[in-house]
C-alpha positions as CSV (number, residue, x, y, z in Angstrom):
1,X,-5.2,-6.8,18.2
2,X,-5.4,-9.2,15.5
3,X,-7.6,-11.6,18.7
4,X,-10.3,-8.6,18.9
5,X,-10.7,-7.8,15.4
6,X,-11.0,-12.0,14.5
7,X,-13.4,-12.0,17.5
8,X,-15.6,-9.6,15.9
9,X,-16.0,-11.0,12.5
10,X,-14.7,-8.2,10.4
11,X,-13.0,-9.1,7.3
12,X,-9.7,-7.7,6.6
13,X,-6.0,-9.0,6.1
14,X,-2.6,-7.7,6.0
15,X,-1.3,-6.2,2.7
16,X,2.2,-6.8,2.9
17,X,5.2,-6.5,5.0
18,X,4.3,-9.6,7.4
19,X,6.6,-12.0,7.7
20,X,8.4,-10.7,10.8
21,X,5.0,-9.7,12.4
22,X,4.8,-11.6,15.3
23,X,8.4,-11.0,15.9
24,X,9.3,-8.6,19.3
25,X,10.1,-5.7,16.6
26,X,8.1,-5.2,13.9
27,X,9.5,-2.4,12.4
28,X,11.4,-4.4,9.6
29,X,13.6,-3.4,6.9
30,X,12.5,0.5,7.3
31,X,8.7,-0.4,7.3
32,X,7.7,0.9,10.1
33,X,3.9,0.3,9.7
34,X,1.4,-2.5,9.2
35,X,-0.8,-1.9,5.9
36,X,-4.2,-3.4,6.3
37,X,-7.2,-3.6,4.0
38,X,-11.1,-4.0,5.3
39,X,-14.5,-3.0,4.2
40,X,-14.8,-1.0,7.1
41,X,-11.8,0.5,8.3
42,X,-13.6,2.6,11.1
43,X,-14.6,-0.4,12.6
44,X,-11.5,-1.3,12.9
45,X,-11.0,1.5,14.4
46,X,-13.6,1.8,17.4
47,X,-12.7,-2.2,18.1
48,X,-8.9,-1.4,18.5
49,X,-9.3,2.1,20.2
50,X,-6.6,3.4,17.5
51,X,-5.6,6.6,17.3
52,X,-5.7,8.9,14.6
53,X,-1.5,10.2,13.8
54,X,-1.5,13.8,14.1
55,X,0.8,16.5,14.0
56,X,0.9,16.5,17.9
57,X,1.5,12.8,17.7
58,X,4.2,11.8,15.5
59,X,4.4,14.1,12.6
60,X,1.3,13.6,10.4
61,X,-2.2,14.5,10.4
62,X,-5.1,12.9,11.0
63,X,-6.6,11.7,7.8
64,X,-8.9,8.4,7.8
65,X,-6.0,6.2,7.0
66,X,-3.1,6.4,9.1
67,X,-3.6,5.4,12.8
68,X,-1.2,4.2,15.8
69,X,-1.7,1.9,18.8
70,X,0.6,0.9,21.7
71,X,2.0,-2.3,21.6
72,X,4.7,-2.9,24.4
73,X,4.7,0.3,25.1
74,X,5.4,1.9,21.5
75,X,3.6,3.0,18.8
76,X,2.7,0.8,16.2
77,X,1.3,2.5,13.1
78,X,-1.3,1.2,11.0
79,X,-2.2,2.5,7.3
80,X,-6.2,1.3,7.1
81,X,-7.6,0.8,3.4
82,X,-10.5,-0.1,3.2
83,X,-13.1,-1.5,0.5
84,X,-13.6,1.6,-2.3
85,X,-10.9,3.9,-1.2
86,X,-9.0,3.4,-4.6
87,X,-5.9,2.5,-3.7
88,X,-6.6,-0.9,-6.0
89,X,-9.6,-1.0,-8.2
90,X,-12.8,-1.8,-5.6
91,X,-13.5,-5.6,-7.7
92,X,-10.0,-6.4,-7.1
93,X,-10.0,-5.1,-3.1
94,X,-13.5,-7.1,-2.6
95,X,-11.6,-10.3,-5.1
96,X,-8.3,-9.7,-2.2
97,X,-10.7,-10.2,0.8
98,X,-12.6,-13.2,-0.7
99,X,-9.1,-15.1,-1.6
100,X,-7.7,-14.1,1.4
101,X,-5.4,-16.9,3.4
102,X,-4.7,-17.5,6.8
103,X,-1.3,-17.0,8.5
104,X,-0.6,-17.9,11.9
105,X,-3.2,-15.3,13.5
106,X,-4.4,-13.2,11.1
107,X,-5.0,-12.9,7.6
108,X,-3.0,-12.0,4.4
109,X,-3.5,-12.0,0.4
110,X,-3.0,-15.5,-1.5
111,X,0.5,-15.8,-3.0
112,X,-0.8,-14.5,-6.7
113,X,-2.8,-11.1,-5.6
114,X,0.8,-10.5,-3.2
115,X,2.7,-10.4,-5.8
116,X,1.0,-8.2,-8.2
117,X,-0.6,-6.0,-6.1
118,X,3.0,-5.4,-5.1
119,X,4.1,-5.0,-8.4
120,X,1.3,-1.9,-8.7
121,X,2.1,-0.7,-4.7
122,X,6.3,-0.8,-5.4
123,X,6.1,0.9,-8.7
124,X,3.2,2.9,-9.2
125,X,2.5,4.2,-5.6
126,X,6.5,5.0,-4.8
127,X,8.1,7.7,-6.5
128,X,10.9,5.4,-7.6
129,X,11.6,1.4,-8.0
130,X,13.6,0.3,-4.8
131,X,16.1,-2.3,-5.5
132,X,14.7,-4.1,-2.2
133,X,11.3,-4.6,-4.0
134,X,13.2,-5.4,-7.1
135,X,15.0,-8.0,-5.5
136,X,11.8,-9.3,-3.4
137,X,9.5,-9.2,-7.2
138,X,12.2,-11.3,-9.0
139,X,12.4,-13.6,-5.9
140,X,8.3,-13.7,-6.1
141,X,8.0,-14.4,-9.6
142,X,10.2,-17.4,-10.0
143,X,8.5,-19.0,-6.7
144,X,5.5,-18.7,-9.2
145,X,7.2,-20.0,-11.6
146,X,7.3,-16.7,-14.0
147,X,10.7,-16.5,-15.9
148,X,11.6,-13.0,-15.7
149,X,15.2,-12.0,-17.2
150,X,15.1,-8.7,-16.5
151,X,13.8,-7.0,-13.7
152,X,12.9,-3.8,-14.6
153,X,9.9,-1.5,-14.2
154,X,9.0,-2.1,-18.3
155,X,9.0,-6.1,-17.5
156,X,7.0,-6.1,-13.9
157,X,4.6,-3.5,-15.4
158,X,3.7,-5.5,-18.6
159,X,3.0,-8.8,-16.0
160,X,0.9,-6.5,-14.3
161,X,-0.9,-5.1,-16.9
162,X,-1.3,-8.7,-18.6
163,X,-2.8,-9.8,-14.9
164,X,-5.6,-6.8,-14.8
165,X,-7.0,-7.4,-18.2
166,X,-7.5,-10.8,-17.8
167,X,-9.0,-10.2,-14.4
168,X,-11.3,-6.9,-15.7
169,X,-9.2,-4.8,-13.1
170,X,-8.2,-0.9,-13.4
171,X,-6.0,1.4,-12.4
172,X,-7.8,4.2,-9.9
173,X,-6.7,7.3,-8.0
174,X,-6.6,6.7,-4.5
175,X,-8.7,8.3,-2.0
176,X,-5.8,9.2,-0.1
177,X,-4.4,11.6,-2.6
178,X,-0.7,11.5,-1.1
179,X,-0.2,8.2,-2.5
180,X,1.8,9.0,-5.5
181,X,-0.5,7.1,-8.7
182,X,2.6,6.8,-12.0
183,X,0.5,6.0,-14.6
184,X,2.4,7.2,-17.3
185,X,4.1,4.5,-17.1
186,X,0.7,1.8,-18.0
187,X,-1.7,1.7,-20.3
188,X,-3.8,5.0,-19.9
189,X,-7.1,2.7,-21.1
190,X,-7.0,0.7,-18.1
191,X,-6.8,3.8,-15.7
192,X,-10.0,4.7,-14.3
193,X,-11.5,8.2,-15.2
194,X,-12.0,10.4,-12.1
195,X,-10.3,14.2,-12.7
196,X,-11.7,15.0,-9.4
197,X,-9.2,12.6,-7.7
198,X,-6.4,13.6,-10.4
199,X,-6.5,17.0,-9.5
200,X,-6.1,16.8,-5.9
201,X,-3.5,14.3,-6.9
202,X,-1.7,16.7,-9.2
203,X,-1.7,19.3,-6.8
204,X,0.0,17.1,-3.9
205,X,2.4,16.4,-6.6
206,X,3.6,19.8,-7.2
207,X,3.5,20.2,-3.7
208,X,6.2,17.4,-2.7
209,X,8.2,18.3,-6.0
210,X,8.3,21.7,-5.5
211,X,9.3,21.0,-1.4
212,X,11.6,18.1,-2.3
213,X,13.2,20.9,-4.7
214,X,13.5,23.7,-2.2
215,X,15.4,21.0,0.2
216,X,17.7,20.5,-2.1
217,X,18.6,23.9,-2.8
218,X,18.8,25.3,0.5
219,X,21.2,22.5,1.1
220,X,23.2,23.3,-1.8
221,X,23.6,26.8,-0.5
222,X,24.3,25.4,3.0
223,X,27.1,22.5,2.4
């Protein structure tokens, strides 16, 4: 895959998640897909011959972003960003593809837009704080030589922060409006304006809240 795509020129790298890529399973640590980000994700698309996940397919719909292909005979998803989507700020998607770096046969961010971008991805685009991205942020920021004491959401969010206004970067709402977006928890001036996006966002919100709430209680009645 990664052959083809390098073949054609297009300009894209891995977002996280590749260490173990190469390896015969790379469905690691409950990640079970490869997060990419291009200019162009549907040429990605037509050079790979992925397919779009549906319903039919494994359990989600078809939606411009999430897409499979057979590799040894199983599915491998891939979630394609691309270059203005919002899911980072577009100067600091187009900044990731400039400094991008080489790893064995593909491409992946630089050490310093890995670790904050997964700062923002583990904290603002989950619903909670793993302690497996805790544990993989402290382990980041000392190989950077940041001295963090404690490694909570307040500390990684204020490195963050710190990061984006020296860079000129903002927080957006992604394009792909299931991607959870916690900006309570930043600095509301550095969050791009666009109640179009926040809406729909909203809305999914309540949606998952309300079904993640309805789980609950049927298994309450049910235990």
């Amino acid at each position: 895959m990664f052959s083809v795509i390098g073949k054609a020129g297009v300009q894209y790298l891995v977002l996280r998640n590749f260490d173990n890529l190469l390896e015969p399973e790379v469905y690691v640590d409950g990640h079970g897909d490869i997060d990419m980000l291009c200019y162009d994700s549907q040429q990605i698309v037509n050079l790979i011959n992925a397919q779009p996940l549906t319903q039919d397919k494994m359990g989600m719909r078809g939606d411009g972003v999430h897409y499979f292909i057979e590799v040894g005979g199983k599915p491998v998803k891939l979630d394609l960003r691309y270059l203005g989507d919002g899911y980072y700020c577009t100067q600091w998607e187009q900044d990731m593809l400039d400094r991008r770096v080489a790893r064995d046969c593909y491409f992946v961010l630089n050490e310093v837009d890995y670790f904050y971008s997964l700062i923002y991805h583990a904290i603002l685009q989950k619903r909670s704080f793993s302690n497996e991205y805790r544990s993989r942020l402290l382990q980041m920021s000392k190989q950077l030589g940041l001295y963090v004491d404690d490694p909570s959401e307040k500390v990684f969010i204020n490195l963050l922060q710190i990061y984006m206004r020296n860079k000129g970067y903002r927080f957006s709402y992604s394009q792909d409006y299931l991607v959870p977006n916690r900006f309570h928890l930043v600095d509301r001036r550095l969050v791009e304006r666009n109640n179009a996006l926040q809406w729909k966002h909203f809305l999914s919100d309540t949606k998952v809240n309300a079904i993640e709430c309805l789980v609950k209680v049927k298994h309450f009645f049910t235990r």
